[in-house]
N, C-alpha and C positions, 0 to 999 in steps of 0.2 A: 504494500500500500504506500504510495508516495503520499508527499502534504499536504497536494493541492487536493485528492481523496478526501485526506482525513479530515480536512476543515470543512468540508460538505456535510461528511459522515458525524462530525462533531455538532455539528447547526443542527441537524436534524434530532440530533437524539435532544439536546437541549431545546428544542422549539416544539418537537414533537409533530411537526405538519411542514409539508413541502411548503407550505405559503410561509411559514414563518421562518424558514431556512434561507428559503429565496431572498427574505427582507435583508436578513443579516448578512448574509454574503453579497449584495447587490446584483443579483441574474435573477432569471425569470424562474419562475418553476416549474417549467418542464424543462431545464435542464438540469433540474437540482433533482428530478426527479429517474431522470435517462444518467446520473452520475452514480445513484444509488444501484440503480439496476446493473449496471457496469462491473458497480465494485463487488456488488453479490456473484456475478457470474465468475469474474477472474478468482474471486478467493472461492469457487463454488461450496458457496453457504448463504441460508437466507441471517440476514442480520435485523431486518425488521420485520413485526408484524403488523400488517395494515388491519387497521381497525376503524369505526365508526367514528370513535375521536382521537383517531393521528396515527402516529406510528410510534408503534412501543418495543424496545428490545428484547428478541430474544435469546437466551440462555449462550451463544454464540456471542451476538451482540454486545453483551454482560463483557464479556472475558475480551473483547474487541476496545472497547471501549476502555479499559484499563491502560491498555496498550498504546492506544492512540494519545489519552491525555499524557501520559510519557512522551507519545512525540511530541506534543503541544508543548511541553515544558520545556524540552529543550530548543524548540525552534524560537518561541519568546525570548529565554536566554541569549541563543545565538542572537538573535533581531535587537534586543538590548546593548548586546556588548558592543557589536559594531556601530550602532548610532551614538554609545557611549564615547566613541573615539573620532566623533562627527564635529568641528571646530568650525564649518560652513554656517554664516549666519543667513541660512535659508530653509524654506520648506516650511512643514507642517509640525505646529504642537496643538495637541486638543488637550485642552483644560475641561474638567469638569467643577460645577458647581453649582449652588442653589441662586434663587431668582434671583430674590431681595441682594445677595453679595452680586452678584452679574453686575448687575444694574446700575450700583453705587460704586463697586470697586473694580471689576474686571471688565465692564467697557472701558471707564476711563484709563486703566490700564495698557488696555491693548491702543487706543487713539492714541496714547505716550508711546509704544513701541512702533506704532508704524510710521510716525514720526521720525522715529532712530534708524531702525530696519525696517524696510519697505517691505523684505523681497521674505520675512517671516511671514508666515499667518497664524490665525489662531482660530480653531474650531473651538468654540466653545458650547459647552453643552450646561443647560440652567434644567436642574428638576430636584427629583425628589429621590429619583434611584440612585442608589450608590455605583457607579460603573469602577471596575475592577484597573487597578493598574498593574496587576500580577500579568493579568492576561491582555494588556494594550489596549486594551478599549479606551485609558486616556493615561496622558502623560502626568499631567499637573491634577491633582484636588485640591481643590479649596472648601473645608467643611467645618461644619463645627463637632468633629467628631473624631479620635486620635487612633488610627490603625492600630491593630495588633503582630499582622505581617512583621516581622523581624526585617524583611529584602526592604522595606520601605523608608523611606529618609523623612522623619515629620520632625516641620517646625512650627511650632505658636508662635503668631503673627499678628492677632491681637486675643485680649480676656475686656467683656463687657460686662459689669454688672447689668442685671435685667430689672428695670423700674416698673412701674404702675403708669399708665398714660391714658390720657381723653384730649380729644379735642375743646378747644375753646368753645364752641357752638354746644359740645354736647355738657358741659359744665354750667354754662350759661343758662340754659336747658333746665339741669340735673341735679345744679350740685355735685360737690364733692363727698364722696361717703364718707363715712364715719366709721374709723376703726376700731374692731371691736364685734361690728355689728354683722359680718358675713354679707356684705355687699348688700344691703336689704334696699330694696325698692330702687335697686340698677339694675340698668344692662350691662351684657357681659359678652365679649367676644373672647373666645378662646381656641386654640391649636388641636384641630381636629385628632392629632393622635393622641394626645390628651385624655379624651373623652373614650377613644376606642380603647385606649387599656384597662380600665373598668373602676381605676382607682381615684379614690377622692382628690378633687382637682382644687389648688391653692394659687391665690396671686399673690406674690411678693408677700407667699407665706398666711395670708389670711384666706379663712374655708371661704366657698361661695355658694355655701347651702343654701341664706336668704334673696341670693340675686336670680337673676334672669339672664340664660345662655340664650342669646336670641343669633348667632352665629358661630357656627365651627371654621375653619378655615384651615386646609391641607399646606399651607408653608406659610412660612413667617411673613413673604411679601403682602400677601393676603390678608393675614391678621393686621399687620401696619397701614394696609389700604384701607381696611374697615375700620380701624380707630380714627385715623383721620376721615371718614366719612362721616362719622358721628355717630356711628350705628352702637357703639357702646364702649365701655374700660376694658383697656387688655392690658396685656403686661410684652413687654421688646426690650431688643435692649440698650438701654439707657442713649446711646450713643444715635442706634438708627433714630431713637426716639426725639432725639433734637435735632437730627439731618430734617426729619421732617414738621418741625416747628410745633407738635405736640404739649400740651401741658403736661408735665409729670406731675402727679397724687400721689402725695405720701414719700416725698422723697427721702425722706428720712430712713424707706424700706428699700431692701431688695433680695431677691430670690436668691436663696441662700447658697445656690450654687451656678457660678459664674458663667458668660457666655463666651466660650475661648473659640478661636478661630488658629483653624490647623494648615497651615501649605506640608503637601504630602507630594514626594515622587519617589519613582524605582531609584535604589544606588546605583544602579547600570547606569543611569538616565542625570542622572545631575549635572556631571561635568561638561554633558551635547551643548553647544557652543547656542543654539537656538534657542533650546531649554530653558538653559542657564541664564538669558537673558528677559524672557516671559518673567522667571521666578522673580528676577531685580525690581520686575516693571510691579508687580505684585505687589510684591513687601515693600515696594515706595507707596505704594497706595493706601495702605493700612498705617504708613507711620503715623506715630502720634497719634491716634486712634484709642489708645489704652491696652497698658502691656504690663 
């Protein structure tokens, strides 16, 4: 099985359906389909079972698969080491990262680098899935969350305490709560994964058993949109919370455990001459910011 196989053979077992194979590797699917069938005949063995919902491996495919992600590991490595010895300030680095840092931190970033270097780009990717850098899907993260991968190089690039925030219109409105009282008779936006772990949910430490969650919201951009719409008190942290001219409540609180910001990349990957210049554009962007 050569590698250009195994990374078909890889998409499909991880996607489970020719449509979602095809996404990942950018070809249509019926060629990701006529690659499958290929690699069954030459190894005569069937490796998948088509089913009603997708393709599932069989007992073949198991012991296939083992194999393959072996070769994956070292083809990465190889692909690392040599772009590790890459001093060309061109080409591609894709950063990942979430909305609300995009937006504030790594456009203005990347507008400062193509400034410098024209001839880099930068793919960047803004959500909520963590994309792997073991496995190349990106070079650079930027999260608020510190690896456990050992291969991985993290640096903290900023820590924000997280404060209590309302819009002026909604304080005007509302008032400010009274602490003490569990949010009684506000509204209350809060971080939708929050709500799905099941456990009792605190602002800057106080319960919000007498308030009103009149919004959940899937990333922090979201939650900082809707404070500043008016729609209710959330909690961000402190920092974004004055980028966007917010009133902070209760400053005197904050959420007992800080909001640190991680730059993460492969050690293969530091010294690549492109790389290495994205990271600088980065961590200027955050200075001063709170460290």
């Amino acid at each position: 099985m050569n590698w250009d196989d195994a990374r078909v053979f890889l998409a499909v077992c991880r996607e489970s359906t020719l449509r979602g194979a095809a996404r990942v590797l950018g070809v249509d699917q019926a060629t990701v389909g006529r690659r499958i069938t290929s690699l069954e005949k030459s190894l005569s063995a069937t490796l998948f079972l088509r089913t009603s919902e997708g393709y599932a491996l069989t007992a073949v495919g198991e012991a296939a698969l083992k194999a393959v992600e072996k070769m994956e590991t070292s083809a990465l490595e190889l692909e690392r080491r040599i772009q590790g010895l890459d001093d060309r300030l061109t080409g591609t680095v894709r950063v990942t990262t979430t909305d609300s840092l995009a937006i504030d931190f790594l456009i203005p970033a990347i507008a400062r680098l193509h400034q410098q270097h024209p001839d880099v780009r930068v793919q960047l990717d803004a959500s909520t899935q963590i994309l792997s850098l073991a496995k190349r899907e990106a070079d650079i993260a930027v999260r608020n969350t510190r690896p456990e991968n050992p291969d991985l190089i993290a640096r903290r690039i900023a820590r924000w305490p997280l404060g209590l925030f309302a819009s002026q219109a909604y304080v005007d409105a509302h008032g400010i709560p009274e602490p003490g009282m569990a949010f009684e008779g506000h509204d209350l936006v809060v971080y939708q994964p929050y709500v799905q772990a099941g456990k009792d949910i605190t602002l800057v430490g106080e319960p919000i058993g007498r308030g009103r969650i009149v919004s959940s919201l899937s990333s922090s951009l979201l939650v900082r949109r809707s404070i500043a719409a008016g729609i209710g008190i959330g909690e961000t942290p402190v920092h974004m919370g004055e980028l966007d001219g917010l009133v902070r409540l209760w400053p005197e609180r904050t959420k007992p455990v800080p909001y640190d910001i991680w730059l993460v990349t492969h050690a293969d990957l530091r010294h690549t001459a492109r790389v290495r210049v994205v990271i600088d554009e980065i961590v200027a962007g955050f200075s001063g910011t709170g460290e």
